[in-house]
C-alpha positions in Angstrom: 38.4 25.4 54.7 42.0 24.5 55.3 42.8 20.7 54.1 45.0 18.4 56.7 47.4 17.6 54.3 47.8 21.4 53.5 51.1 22.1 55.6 52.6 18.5 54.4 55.8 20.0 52.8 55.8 20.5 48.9 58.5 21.1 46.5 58.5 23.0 43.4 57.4 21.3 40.0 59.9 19.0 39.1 58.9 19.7 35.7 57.4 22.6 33.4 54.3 21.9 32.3 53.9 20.5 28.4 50.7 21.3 26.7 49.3 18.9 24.7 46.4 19.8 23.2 45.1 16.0 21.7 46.1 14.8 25.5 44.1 17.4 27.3 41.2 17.1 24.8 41.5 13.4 25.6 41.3 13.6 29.5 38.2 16.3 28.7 36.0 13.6 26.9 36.6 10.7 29.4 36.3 12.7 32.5 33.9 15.7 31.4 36.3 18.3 33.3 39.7 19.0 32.2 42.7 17.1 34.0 45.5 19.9 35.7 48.2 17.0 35.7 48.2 15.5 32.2 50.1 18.5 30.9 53.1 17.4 33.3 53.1 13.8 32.4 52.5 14.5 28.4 56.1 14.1 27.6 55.3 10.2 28.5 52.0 9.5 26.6 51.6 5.9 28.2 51.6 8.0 31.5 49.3 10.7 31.0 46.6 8.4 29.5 47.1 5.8 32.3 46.8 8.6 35.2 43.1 9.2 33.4 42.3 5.2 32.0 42.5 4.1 35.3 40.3 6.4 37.3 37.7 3.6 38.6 34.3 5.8 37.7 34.5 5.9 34.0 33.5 3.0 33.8 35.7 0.6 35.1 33.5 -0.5 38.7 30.8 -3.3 38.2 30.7 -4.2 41.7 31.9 -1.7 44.1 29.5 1.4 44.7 31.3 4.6 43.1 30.6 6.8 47.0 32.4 4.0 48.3 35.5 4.1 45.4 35.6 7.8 46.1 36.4 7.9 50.0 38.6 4.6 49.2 40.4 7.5 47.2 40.3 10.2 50.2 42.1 7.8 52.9 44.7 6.0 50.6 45.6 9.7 49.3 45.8 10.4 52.7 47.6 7.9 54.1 50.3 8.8 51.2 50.1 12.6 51.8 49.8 13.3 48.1 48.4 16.3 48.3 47.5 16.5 44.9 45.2 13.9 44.6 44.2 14.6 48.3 42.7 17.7 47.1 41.6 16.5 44.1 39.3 14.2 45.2 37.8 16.9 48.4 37.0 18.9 45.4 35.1 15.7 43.7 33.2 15.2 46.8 32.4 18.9 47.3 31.3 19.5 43.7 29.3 16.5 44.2 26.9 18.3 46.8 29.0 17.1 50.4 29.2 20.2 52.5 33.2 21.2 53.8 32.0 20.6 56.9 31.4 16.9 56.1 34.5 16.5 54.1 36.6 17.6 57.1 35.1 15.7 60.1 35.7 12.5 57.3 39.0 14.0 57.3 39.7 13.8 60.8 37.8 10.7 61.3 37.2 8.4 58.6 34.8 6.0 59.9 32.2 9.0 61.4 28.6 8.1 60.8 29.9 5.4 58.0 27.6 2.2 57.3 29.8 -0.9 58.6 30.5 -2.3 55.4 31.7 1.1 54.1 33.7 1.4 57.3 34.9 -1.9 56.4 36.2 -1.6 53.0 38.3 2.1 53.7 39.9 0.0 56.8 40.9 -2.9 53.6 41.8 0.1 52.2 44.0 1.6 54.7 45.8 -1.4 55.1 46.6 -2.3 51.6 48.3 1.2 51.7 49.8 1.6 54.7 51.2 -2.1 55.3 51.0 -3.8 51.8 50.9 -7.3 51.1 52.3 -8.6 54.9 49.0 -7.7 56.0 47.0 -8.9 52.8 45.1 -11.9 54.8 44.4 -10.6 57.5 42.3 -7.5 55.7 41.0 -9.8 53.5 39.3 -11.9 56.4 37.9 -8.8 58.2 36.7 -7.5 54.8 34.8 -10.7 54.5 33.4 -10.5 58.0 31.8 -7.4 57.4 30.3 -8.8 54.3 32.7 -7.7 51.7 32.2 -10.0 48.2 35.3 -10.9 46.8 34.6 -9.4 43.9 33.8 -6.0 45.3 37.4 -6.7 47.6 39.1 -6.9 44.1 37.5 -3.5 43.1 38.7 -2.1 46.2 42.0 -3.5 45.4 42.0 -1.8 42.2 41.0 1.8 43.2 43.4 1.3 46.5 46.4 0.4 43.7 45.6 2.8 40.8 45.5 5.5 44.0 48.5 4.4 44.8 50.0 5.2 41.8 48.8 8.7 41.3 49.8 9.2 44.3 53.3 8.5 43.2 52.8 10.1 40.1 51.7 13.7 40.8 53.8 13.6 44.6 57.3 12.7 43.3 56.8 14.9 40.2 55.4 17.5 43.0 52.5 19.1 40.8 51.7 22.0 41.9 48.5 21.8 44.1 48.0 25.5 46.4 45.4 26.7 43.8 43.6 23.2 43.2 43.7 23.1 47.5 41.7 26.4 47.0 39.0 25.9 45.1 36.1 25.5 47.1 36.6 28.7 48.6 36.7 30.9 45.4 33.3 32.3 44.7 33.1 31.7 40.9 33.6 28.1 41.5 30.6 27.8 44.4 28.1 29.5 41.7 29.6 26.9 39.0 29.6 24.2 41.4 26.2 22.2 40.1 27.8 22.7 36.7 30.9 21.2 37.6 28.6 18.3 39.5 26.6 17.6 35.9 30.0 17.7 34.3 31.3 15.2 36.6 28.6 12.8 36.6 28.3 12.7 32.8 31.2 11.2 32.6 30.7 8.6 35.2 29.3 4.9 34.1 29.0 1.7 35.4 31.2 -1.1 34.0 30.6 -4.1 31.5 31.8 -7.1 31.1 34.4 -7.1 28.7 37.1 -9.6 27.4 40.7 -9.0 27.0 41.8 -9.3 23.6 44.6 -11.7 24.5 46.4 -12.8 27.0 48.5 -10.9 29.0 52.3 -12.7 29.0 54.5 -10.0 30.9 55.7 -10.6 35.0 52.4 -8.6 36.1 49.8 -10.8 34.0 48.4 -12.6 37.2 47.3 -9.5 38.3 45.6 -8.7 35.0 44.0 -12.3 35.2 42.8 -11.6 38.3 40.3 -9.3 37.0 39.6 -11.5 33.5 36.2 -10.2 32.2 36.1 -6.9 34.0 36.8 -3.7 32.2 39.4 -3.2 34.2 41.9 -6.2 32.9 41.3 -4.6 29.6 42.8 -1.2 31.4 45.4 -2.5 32.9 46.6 -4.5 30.2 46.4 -1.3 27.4 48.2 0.7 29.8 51.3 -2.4 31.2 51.4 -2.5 27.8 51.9 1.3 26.3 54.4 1.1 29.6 56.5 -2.0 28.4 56.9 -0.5 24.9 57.9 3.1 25.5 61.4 3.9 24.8 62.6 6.1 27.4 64.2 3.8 29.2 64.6 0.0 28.7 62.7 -2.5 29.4 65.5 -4.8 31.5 65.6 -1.6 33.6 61.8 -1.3 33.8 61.9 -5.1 35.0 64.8 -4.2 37.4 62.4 -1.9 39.2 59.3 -4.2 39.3 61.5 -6.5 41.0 62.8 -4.2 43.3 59.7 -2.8 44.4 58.4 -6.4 44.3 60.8 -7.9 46.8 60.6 -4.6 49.3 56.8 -5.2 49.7 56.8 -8.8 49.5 54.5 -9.5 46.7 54.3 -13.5 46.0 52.3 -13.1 43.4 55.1 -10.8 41.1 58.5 -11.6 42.2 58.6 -14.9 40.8 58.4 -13.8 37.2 60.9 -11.2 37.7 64.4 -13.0 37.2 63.0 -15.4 34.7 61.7 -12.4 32.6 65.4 -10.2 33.3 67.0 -13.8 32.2 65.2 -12.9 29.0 66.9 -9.8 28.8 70.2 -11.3 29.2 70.8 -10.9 33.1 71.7 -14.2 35.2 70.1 -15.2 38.4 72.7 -14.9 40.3 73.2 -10.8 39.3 69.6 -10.5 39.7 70.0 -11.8 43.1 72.5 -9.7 44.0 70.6 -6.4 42.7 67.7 -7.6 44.7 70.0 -8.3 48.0 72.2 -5.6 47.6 70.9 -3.0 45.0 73.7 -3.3 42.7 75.8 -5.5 40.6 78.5 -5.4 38.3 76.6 -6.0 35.2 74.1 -3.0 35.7 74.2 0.1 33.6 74.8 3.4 35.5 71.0 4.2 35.0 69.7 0.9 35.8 72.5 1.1 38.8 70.8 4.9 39.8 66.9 3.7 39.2 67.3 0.6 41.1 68.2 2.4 44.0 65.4 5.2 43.3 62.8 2.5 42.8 63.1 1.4 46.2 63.0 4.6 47.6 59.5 5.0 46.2 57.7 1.9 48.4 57.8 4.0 51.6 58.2 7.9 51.4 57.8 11.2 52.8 56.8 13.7 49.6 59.2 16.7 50.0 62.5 14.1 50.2 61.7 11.9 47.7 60.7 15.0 45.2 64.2 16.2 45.8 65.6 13.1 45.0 63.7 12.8 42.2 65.2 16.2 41.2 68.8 14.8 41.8 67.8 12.2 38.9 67.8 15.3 36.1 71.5 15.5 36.9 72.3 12.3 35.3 69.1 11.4 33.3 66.9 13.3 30.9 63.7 14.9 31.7 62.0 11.9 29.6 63.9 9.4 31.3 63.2 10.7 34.8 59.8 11.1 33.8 59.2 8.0 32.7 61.1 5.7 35.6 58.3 7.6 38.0 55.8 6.1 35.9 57.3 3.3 36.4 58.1 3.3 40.2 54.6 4.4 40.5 52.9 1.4 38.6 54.9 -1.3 40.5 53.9 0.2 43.7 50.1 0.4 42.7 50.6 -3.4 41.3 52.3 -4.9 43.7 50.1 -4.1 46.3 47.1 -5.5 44.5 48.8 -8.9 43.9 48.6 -9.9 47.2 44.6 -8.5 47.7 43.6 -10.3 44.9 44.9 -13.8 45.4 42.8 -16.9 45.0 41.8 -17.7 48.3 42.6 -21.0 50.5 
């Protein structure tokens, strides 16, 4: 049954794929079924373990019901035509026992037959998305009208975000998808089908509370706090922090980007920390300013000067343009490089739009 996203226009692999046995074998054990995309992010190990640490259903969720997390996934993939993950998660649903027939009238209608409270939290959903932290209050006061905790709105948050940046991820690096699209209709997948359901569910758990080792003390720790004593502070925090230390490109130009994407969704809870943390690295206010204001400034490097410009590229997108662009990068940058400043772009997005869902509120 053909998918709606299906004739949303998709490059080539920007990449080749990289197998990485101990990677693969890694994404196996936590989510019981092998993961097609690690292999193209393995050249960036922080990456490829984030895109499988931060799926909510191994055990990250104490709050929000996992059927709930899963259609949260459908609409924000969705509403960022990754076809990749869009597909993904059909597949997820279908090997879970929903018939194709469900999956598409959800498709074309993602409120049909839905309990108000599940209706509720995909329209949170949609909005954190589609209009990012400008419409943060508002979604947060329906959300509580329909009898949304906060709590279960910061799990929402979270699966909304972390969708948000595999979105990114697997769309700008353009992963290929036709065959994945497929799979429900080949017939040695419908007879493994309640394998693949056991498999799935295997891996699945609840989540515990669980302390952070530390403090977080990078720009993006008040999100992390926001979720102190939830399994998934302690997520976000291993994988900010596998980010901040890998080498393939700096960390002034990593901070560059945050900011960039920061500012372009108007996140209040970020951009504050931004220049004082790029005063660190030895960049003034006033040339952060300007970078912010004008995307440029005469004490950038040429690839902070190129990813600056790319970053903000990457808040609001159509796939097929921005994988092109992305392919216009391996021109001047490595493969690594490139690589790893989609991670990047792709983490701030996801990040910034949770800042403003998870504020304190009034």
């Amino acid at each position: 049954m053909t998918s709606i996203l299906e004739r949303v226009p998709w490059e080539s692999s920007l990449l080749d794929p990289t197998p990485d046995p101990s990677l693969e074998q890694y994404a196996r054990r936590k989510h019981g079924v092998p993961n097609p995309a690690v292999r193209y992010f393995a050249p960036v190990p922080w990456l490829a373990k984030g895109i499988v640490d931060l799926h909510p259903e191994f055990g990250l969720l104490m709050r929000l019901e996992q059927d709930v997390a899963d259609l949260v996934s459908l609409v924000v993939s969705q509403e960022n035509s990754c076809r990749f993950c869009y597909a993904a998660v059909r597949v997820m649903l279908w090997s879970q026992g929903m018939s194709l027939a469900r999956i598409q009238q959800l498709e074309h209608d993602l409120t049909s037959d839905l309990p108000p409270r599940t209706a509720a939290a995909l329209a949170f959903a949609r909005s954190q998305s589609r209009k990012g932290p400008a419409a943060a209050g508002e979604a947060r006061e329906s959300a509580q009208r329909a009898g949304i905790t906060l709590d279960e709105m910061k799990e929402i948050a979270f699966v909304v975000g972390m969708t948000d940046f595999s979105n990114r991820a697997t769309t700008i690096t353009a992963v290929p998808v036709r065959e994945f699209e497929r799979i429900p209709e080949q017939w040695h997948m419908r007879l493994l089908r309640p394998v693949v359901k056991r498999l799935l569910r295997s891996g699945c758990a609840r989540g515990k509370p669980t302390p952070l080792e530390r403090p977080p003390s990078h720009p993006c720790a008040p999100v992390v706090n926001a979720y102190a004593g939830s399994p998934i502070a302690v997520a976000l925090e291993r994988t900010l922090q596998q980010m901040w230390d890998s080498p393939h490109i700096t960390r002034r130009c990593k901070l560059l980007m945050f900011a960039v994407i920061a500012r372009g969704l108007g996140c209040d809870l970020c951009s504050p920390r931004f220049p004082e943390a790029l005063a660190a690295e030895g960049l003034s206010h006033d040339a952060v300013a300007q970078v912010l204001m004008h995307l440029d400034a005469p004490e950038l490097s040429d690839v902070e000067r190129l990813l600056v410009g790319f970053a903000r590229e990457t808040i609001w997108y159509e796939p097929a343009p921005l994988q092109r662009r992305a392919k216009a990068l391996r021109e001047k940058l490595s493969n690594v490089q490139v690589l790893e400043a989609i991670g990047v772009a792709a983490m701030a997005n996801g990040l910034c739009r949770m800042g403003a869902m998870v504020l304190e509120q009034p």
